[in-house]
N, C-alpha and C positions, 0 to 999 in steps of 0.2 A: 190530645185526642185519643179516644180507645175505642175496641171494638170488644164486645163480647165480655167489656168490664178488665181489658188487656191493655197497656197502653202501647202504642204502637210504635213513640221513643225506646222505650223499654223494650219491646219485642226485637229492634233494631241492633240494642245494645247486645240481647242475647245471642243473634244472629253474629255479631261481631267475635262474641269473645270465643264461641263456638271455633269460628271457622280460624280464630288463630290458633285454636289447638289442631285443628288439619294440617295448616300451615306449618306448624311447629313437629311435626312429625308423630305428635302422641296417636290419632287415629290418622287410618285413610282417609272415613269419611264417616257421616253421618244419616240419621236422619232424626228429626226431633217434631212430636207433637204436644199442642195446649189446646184442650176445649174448654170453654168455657160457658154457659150459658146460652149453646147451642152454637156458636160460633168456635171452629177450629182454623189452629193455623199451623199449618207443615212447613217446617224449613230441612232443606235438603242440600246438602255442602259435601263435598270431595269426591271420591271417586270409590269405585267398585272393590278396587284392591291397589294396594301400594306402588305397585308401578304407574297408578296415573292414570292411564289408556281410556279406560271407559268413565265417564261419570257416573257420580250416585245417582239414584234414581226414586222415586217414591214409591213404585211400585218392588224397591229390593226386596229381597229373601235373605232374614238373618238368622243364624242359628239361635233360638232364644234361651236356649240351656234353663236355668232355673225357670224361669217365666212358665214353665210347663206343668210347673206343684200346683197352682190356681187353676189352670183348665182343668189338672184331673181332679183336682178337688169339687171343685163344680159339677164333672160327672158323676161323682160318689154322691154326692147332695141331691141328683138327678132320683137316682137308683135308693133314695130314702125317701125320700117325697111319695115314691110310688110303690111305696112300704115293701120293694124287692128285699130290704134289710134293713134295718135301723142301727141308728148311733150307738148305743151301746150293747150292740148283740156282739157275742166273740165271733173273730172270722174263722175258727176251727170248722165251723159247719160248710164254710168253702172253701175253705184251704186245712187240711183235715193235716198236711205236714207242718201245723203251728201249733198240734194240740200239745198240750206234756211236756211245758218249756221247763228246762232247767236254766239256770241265773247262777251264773257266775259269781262266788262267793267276794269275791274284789277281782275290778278291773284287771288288775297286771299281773295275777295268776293264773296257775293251770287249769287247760279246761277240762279235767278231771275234777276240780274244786268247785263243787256246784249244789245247790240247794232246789228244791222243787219251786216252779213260781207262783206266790200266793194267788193270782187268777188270773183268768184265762187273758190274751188280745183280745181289744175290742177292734173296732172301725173307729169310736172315736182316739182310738190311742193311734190310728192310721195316720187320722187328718193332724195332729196333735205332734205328732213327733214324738209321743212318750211310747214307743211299742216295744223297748229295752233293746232296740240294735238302732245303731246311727257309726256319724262318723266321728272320727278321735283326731283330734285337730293338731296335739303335738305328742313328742317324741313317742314315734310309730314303734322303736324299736324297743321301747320297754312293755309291750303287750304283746304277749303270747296269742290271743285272737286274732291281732292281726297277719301274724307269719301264717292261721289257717284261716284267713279269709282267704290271702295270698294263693295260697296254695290251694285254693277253689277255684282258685280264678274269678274271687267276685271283687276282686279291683280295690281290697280297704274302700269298698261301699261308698266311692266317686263315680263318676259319672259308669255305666257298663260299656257304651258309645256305639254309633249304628253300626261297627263293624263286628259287635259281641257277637259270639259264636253259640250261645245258648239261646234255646227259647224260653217263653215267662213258666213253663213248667219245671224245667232244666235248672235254671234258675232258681226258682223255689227249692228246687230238693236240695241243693248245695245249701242253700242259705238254711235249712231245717239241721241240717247236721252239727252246727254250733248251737253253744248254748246264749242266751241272752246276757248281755252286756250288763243289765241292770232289771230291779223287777218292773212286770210294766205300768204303767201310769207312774213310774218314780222320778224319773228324768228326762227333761226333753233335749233330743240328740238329731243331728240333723238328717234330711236326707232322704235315710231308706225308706219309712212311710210310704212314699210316693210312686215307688218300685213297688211293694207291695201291694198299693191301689191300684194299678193297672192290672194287676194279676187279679185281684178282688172281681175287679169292673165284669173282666171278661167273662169270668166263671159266672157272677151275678146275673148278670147279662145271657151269656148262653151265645156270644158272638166275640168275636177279637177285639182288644181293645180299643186300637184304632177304626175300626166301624163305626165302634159306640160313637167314638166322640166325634166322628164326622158325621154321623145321622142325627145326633143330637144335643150338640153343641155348634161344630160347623157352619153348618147346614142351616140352621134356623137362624143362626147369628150372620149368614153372609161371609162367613169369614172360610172366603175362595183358596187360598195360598198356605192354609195350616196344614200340615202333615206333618210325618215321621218321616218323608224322605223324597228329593225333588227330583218331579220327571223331568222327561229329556226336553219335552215344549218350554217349557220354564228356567231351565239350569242358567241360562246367560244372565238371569236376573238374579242368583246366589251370590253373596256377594264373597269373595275370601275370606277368612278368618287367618289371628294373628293371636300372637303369645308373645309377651317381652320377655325379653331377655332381661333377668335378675340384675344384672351388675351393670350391664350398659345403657340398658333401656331400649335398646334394638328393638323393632321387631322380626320376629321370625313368623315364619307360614306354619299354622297349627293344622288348617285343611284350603287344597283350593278349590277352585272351580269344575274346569274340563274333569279332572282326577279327585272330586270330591267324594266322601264316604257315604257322604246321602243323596247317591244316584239312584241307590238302591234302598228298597224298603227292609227295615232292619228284623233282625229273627228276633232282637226283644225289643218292643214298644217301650222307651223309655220315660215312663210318666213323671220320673222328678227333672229330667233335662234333653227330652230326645228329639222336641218339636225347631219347626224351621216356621216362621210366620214375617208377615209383613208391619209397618207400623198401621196399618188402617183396619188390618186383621185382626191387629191385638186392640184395636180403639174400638172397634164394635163390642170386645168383649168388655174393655171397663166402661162401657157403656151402658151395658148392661147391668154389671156390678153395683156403678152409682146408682143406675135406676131399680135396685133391689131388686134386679132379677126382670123385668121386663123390658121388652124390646120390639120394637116398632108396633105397638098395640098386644102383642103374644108377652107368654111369660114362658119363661124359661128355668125359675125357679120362683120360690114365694118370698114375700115382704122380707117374713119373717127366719126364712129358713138363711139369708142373704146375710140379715141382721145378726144370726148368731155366729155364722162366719166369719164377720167381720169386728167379732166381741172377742177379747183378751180369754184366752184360756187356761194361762198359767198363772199358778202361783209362785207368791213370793219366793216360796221355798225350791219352787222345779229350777225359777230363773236362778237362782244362784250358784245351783249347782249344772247349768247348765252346759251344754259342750263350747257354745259362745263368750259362756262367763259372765258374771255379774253388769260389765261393764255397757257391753253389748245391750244387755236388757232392760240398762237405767231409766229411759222414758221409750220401750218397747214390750210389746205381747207378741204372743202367738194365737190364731185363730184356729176356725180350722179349714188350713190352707193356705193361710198370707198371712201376712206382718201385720202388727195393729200400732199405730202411736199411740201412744197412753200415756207422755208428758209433752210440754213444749222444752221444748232441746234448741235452742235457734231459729230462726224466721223461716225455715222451712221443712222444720217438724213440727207437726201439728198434730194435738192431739183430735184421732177417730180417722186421721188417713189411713187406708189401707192401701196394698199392694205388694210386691218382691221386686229382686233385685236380680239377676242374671248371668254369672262367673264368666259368659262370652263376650262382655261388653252392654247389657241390655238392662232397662229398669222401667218399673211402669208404679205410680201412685193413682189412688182418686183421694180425693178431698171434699166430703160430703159437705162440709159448712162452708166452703168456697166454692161448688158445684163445681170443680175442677176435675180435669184428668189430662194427664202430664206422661210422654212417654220418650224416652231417648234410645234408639237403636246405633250401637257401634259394633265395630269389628274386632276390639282388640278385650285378650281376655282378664281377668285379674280379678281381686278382693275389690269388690265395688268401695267400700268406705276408703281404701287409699289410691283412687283413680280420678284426680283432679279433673278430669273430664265429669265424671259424674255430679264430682261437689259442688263444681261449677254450675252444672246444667241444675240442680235442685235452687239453689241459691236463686237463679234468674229468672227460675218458674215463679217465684216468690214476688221476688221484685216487678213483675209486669203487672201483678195485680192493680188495676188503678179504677177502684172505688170510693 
């Protein structure tokens, strides 16, 4: 028997394999959503934080770290629709400290060794990941950029985190003072884009970033519990985060609760990783994504504007030399803003799913040719591809299909 084109053995079994990984130490707890053809079903297993004490809950607060690149992306898409800027206009006209980039003759030299850049950032090189700064995934210590990221304090361009002590202007100017990684539209590198948008939004905008996206994204979506940083009515619903431990697999407490760091609204809006949401928060938003931008009769963006977001942007050539590496983007795109499948990889990569993946534990797909959307919120942080919790919870979304 199924409901919603789900089978409900299947749903049981996922429930199952789930909660022996609770059991098993790897998360505290969970929470997992499937809609399907108007029917969703929330399963909600372990508890708040590692000691136990309180249960999960449906209504938790998880930090959704990357899951935050698609809302802000969606506000840039907002702010183009209503022709405040378009796709491939350079953002020197609002951020006037990206005019005049100098590009780095090769990665792991001086940055004294630099060429002028053949043209200017666009907004599409924003959404896009090609704007020539991202992040450098291994040995930190042969690039002389990153000892003066360092020493800017902009973190080798990982998370800034709500405790950063800059704001998105502060911020900007430090990041103006290097030269680019690479020229732009050459390489897609992860990340900073997303930093950059939130700086874009405001200026475009004429209001803070976090405004924006609560007046017009939020707000119309319903989705009560998104922010940059939880107040004090809500904090008992935050749920802990956690970091293993490389060698044993512990977990350790990366932030908690009472003494968490987003008690407070942070001085930079982190638009690649700063948001805190719920799973029924972020379900109204790929709800909207599947329905190409429309939401309970309102739209929110157009057919078409959704469609190209959710279309492969790179070329064969970006992907190869990209910061994830060839291997990464064998049946993967980039849009702009989310992940695109663009081969079948196993039963539950499918090509035209979109969505991202979340370094705090969190991951969210839609699946246009199966009217699906599939969301798993955990506590614990790591490279989504080797978090057996994840491989598992994809695999099972697959399996319950029972048409």
């Amino acid at each position: 028997m199924s409901i919603g084109g789900l089978s409900r053995n299947r749903l049981a079994r996922m429930h199952d394999v789930l909660a022996e990984h609770v059991r098993g130490g790897r998360v505290p707890g969970l929470v997992s959503v499937l809609s399907r053809r108007g029917e969703t079903q929330v399963d909600v297993v372990g508890s708040m934080a590692a000691d136990g004490r309180d249960p999960m809950s449906r209504d938790a607060l998880f930090r959704i770290a990357s899951l935050t690149k698609p809302i802000t992306a969606v506000a840039t898409m907002i702010l183009i629709e209503e022709c405040a800027v378009r796709l491939d206009d350079p953002v020197q006209q609002w951020l006037p400290e990206l005019a005049d980039r100098q590009v780095l003759t090769r990665l792991d030299g001086p940055l004294t060794d630099t060429v002028p850049a053949t043209r200017p950032i666009t907004v599409r090189d924003l959404l896009t990941f090609r704007l020539g700064w991202g992040q450098i995934m291994d040995r930190p210590e042969d690039y002389p950029i990153l000892t003066a990221i360092r020493e800017r304090d902009l973190l080798g361009f990982g998370p800034p985190g709500v405790d950063y002590p800059l704001d998105p202007d502060q911020w900007l100017a430090r990041l103006a003072e290097l030269p680019l990684m690479h020229q732009p539209g050459e390489k897609w590198m992860y990340n900073t884009g997303s930093y950059v948008l939130g700086v874009l939004i405001a200026r475009v905008s004429g209001q803070p970033f976090e405004t924006f996206l609560a007046r017009r994204v939020f707000e119309p979506l319903g989705m009560r519990d998104t922010a940059f940083h939880v107040p004090p009515d809500k904090l008992d619903r935050l749920t802990a985060a956690y970091q293993a431990d490389p060698v044993t697999g512990e977990l350790r407490l990366d932030d908690g609760i009472s003494d968490s760091k987003w008690r407070t609204p942070p001085a930079f809006p982190d638009g690649a990783a700063g948001l805190v949401s719920t799973v029924d928060d972020y379900l109204a938003f790929g709800r909207m994504m599947l329905n190409l931008g429309r939401c309970d009769g309102d739209r929110i963006l157009s057919r078409p504007t959704v469609q190209a977001m959710i279309t492969d942007q790179l070329t064969p050539a970006q992907k190869a030399v990209s910061g994830f590496g060839p291997t990464w983007f064998a049946s993967r795109g980039w849009g702009l803003g989310v992940s695109v499948t663009t081969e079948r990889a196993g039963g539950s990569a499918v090509p035209g799913q979109f969505g991202w993946d979340g370094g705090a534990g969190t991951t969210w797909y839609c699946d246009p040719a199966e009217d699906l959307i599939a969301i798993l919120f955990t506590q614990r942080g790591g490279f989504p591809l080797m978090s057996p919790v994840y491989q598992d919870f994809w695999t099972l979304v697959y399996q319950a299909i029972d048409d």
